[in-house]
FILOSE-926438 format. One record per atom (N, C-alpha, C): residue in one letter; atom name; z negated, x negated, y negated. Coordinates in steps of 0.2 Angstrom, whole numbers, plus 5000, padded with zeros to 4 digits. Layout:
BEGIN
@aa:A; at:CA; w:Z; u:X; v:Y .
...
***
This chain:
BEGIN
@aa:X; at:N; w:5000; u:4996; v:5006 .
@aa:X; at:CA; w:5000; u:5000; v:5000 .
@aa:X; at:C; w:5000; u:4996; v:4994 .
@aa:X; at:N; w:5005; u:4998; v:4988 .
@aa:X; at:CA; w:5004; u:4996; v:4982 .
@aa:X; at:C; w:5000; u:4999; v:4978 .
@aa:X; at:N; w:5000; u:4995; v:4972 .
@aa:X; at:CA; w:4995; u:4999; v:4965 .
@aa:X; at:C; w:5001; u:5003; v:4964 .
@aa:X; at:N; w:4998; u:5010; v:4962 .
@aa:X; at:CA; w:5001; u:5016; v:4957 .
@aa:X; at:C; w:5005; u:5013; v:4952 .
@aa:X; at:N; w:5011; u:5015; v:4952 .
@aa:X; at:CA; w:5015; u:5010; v:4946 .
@aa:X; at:C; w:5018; u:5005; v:4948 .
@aa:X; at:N; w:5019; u:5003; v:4953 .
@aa:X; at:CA; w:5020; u:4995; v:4959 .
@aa:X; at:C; w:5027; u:5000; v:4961 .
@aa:X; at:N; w:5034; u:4993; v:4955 .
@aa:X; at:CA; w:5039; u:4995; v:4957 .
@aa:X; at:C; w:5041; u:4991; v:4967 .
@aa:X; at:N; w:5046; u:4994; v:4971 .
@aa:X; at:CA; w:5044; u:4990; v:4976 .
@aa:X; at:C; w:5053; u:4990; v:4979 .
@aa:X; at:N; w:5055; u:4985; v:4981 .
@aa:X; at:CA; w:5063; u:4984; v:4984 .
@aa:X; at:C; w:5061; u:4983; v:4993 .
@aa:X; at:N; w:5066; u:4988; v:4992 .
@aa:X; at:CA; w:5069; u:4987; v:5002 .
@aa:X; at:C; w:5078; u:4986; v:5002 .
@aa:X; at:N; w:5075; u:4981; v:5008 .
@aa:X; at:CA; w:5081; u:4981; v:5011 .
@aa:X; at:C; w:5084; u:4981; v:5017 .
@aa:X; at:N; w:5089; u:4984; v:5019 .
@aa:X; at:CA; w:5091; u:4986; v:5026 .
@aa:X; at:C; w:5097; u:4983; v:5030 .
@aa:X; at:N; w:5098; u:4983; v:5036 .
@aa:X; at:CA; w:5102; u:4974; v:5039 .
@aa:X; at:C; w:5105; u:4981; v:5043 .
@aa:X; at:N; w:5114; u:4985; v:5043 .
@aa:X; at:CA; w:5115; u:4988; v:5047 .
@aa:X; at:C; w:5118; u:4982; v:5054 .
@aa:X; at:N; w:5119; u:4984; v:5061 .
@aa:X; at:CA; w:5122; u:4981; v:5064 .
@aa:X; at:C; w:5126; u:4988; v:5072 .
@aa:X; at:N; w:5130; u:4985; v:5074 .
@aa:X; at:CA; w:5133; u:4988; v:5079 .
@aa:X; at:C; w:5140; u:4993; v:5075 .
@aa:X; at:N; w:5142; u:5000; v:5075 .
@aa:X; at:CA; w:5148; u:5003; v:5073 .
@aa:X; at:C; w:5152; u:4999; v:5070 .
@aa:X; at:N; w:5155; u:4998; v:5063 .
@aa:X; at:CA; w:5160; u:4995; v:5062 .
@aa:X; at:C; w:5159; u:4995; v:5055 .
@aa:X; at:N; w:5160; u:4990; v:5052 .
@aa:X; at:CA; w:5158; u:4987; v:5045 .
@aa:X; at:C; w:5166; u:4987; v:5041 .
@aa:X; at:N; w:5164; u:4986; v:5034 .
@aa:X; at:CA; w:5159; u:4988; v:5031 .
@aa:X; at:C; w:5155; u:4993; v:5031 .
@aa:X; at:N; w:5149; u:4992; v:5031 .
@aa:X; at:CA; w:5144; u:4998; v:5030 .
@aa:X; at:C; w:5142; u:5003; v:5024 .
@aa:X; at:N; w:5141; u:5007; v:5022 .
@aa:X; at:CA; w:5137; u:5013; v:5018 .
@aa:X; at:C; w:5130; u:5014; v:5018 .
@aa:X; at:N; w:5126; u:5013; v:5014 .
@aa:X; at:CA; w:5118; u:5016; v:5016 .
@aa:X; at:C; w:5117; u:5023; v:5011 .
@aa:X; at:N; w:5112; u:5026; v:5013 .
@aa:X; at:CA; w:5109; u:5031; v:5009 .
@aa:X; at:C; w:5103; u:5029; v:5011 .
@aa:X; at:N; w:5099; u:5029; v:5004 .
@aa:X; at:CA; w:5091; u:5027; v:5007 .
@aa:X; at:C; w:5087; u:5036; v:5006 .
@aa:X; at:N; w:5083; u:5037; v:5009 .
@aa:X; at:CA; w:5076; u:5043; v:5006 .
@aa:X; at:C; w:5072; u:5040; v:5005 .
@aa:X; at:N; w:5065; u:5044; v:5005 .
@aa:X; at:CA; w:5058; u:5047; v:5004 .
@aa:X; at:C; w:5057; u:5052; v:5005 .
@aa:X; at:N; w:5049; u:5052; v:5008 .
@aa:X; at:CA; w:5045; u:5058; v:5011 .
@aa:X; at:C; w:5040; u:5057; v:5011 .
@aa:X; at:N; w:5035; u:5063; v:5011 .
@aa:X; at:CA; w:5028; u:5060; v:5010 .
@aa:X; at:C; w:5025; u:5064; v:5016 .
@aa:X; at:N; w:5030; u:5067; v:5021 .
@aa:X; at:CA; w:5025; u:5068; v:5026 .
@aa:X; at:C; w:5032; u:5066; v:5033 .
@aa:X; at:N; w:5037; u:5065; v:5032 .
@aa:X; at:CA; w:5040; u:5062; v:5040 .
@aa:X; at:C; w:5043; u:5067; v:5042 .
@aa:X; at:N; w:5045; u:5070; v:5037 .
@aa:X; at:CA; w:5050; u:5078; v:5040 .
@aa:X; at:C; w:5053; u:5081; v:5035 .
@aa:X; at:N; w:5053; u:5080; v:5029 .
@aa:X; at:CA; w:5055; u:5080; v:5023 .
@aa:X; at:C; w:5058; u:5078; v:5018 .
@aa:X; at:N; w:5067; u:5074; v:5020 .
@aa:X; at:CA; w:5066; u:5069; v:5016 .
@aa:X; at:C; w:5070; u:5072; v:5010 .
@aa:X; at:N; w:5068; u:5069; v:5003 .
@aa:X; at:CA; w:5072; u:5069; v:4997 .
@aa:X; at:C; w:5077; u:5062; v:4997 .
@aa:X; at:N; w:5082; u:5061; v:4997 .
@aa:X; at:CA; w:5090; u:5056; v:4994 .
@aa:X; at:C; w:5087; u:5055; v:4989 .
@aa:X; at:N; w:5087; u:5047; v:4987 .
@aa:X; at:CA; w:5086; u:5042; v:4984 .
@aa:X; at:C; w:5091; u:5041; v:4982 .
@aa:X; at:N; w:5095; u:5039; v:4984 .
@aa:X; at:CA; w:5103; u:5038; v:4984 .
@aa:X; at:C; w:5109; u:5041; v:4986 .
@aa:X; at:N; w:5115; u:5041; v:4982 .
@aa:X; at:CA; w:5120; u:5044; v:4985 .
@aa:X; at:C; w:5124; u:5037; v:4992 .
@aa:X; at:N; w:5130; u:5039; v:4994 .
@aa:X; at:CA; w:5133; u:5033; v:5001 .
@aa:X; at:C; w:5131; u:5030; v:4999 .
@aa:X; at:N; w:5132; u:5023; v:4998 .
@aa:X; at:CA; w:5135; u:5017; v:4992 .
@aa:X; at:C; w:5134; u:5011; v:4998 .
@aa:X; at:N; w:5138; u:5006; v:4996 .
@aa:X; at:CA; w:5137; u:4998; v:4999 .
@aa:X; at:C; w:5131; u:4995; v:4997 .
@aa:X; at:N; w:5127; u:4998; v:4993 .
@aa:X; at:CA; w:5119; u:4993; v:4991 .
@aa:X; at:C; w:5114; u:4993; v:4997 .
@aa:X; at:N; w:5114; u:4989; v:5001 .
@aa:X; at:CA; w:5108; u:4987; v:5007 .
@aa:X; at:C; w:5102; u:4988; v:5004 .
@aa:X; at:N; w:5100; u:4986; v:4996 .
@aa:X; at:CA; w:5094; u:4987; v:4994 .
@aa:X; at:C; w:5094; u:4992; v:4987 .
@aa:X; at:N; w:5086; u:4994; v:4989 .
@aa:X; at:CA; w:5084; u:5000; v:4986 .
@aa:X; at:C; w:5078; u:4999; v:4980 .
@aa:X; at:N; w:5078; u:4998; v:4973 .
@aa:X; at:CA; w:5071; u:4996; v:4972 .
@aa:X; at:C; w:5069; u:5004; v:4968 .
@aa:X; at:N; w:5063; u:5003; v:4971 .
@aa:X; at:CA; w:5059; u:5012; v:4969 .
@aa:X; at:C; w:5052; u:5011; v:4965 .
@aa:X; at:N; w:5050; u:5014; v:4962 .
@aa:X; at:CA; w:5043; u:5017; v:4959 .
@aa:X; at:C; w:5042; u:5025; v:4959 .
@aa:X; at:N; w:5037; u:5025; v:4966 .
@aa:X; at:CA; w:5033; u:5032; v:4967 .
@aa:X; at:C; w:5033; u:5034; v:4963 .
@aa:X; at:N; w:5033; u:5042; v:4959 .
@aa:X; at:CA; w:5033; u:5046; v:4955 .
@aa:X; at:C; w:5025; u:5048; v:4956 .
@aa:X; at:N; w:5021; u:5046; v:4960 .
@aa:X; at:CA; w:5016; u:5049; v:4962 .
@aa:X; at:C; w:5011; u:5044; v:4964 .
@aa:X; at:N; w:5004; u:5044; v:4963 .
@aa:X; at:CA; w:5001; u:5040; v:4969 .
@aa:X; at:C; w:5000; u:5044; v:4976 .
@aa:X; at:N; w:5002; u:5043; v:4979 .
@aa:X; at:CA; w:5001; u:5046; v:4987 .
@aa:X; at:C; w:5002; u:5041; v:4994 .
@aa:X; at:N; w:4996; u:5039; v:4999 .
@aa:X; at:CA; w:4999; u:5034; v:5002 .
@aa:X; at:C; w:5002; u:5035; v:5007 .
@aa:X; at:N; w:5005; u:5044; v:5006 .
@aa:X; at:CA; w:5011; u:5046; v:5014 .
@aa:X; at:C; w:5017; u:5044; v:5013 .
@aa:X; at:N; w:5018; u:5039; v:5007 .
@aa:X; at:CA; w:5026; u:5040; v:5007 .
@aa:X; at:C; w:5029; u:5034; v:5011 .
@aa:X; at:N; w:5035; u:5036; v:5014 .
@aa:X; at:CA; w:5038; u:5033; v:5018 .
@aa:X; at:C; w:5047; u:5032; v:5015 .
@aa:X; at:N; w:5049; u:5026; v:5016 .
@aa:X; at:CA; w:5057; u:5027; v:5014 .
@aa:X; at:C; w:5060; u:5025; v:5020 .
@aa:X; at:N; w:5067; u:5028; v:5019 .
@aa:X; at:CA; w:5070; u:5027; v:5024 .
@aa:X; at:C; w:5077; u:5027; v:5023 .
@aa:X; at:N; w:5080; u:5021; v:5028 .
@aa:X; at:CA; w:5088; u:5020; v:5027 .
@aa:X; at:C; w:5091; u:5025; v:5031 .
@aa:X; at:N; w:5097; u:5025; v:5030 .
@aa:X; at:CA; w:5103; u:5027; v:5034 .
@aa:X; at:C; w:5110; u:5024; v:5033 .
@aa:X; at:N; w:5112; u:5022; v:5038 .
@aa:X; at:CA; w:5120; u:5018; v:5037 .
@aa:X; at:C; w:5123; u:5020; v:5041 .
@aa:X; at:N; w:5132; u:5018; v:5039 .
@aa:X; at:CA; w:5136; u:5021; v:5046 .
@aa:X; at:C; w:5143; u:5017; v:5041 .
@aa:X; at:N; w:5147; u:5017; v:5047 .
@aa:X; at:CA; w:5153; u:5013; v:5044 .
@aa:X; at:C; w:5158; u:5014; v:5038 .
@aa:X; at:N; w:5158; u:5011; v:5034 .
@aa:X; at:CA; w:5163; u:5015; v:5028 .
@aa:X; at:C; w:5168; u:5019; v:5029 .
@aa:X; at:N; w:5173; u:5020; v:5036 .
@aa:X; at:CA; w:5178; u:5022; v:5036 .
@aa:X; at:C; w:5175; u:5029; v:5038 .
@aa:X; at:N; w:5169; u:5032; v:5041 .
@aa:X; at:CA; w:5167; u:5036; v:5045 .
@aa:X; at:C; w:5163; u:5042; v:5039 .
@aa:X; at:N; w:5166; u:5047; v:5041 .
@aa:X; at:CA; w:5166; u:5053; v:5035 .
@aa:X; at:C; w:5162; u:5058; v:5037 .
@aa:X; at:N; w:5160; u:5056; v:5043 .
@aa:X; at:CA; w:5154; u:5058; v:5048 .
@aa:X; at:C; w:5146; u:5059; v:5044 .
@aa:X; at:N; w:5142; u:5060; v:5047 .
@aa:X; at:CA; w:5135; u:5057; v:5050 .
@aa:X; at:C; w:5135; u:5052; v:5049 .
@aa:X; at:N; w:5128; u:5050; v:5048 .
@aa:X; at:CA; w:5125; u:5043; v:5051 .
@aa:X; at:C; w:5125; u:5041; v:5055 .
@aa:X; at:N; w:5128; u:5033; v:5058 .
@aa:X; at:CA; w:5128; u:5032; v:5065 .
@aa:X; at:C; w:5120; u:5030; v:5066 .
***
């Protein structure tokens, strides 16, 4: 956990399907709910500051191969 106000960067390493890759990162503060942080994009990293102090928050990647207009692989 950081201090309330603690801006903080992730970064995510896709591997397997076929690259270039895409990510879309979220947030949730209970693991079933998540709000889009981002739209597709080729940025692997995310940097965020909580809107809230809460210590359920959880972020999460998704990536899948550029060409794929699909789902997340």
């Amino acid at each position: 956990p950081q201090p309330f106000g603690t801006t903080v960067t992730f970064t995510a390493t896709a591997s397997g399907g076929q690259a270039p890759y895409l990510y879309r990162w979220f947030t949730s503060t209970d693991g079933s709910t998540w709000t889009p942080l981002t739209a597709w994009g080729s940025a692997n990293t995310v940097t965020w500051t909580p809107p809230a102090a809460n210590a359920n928050y959880q972020v999460r990647a998704a990536a899948k191969g550029s060409w794929n207009t699909g789902v997340a692989e």
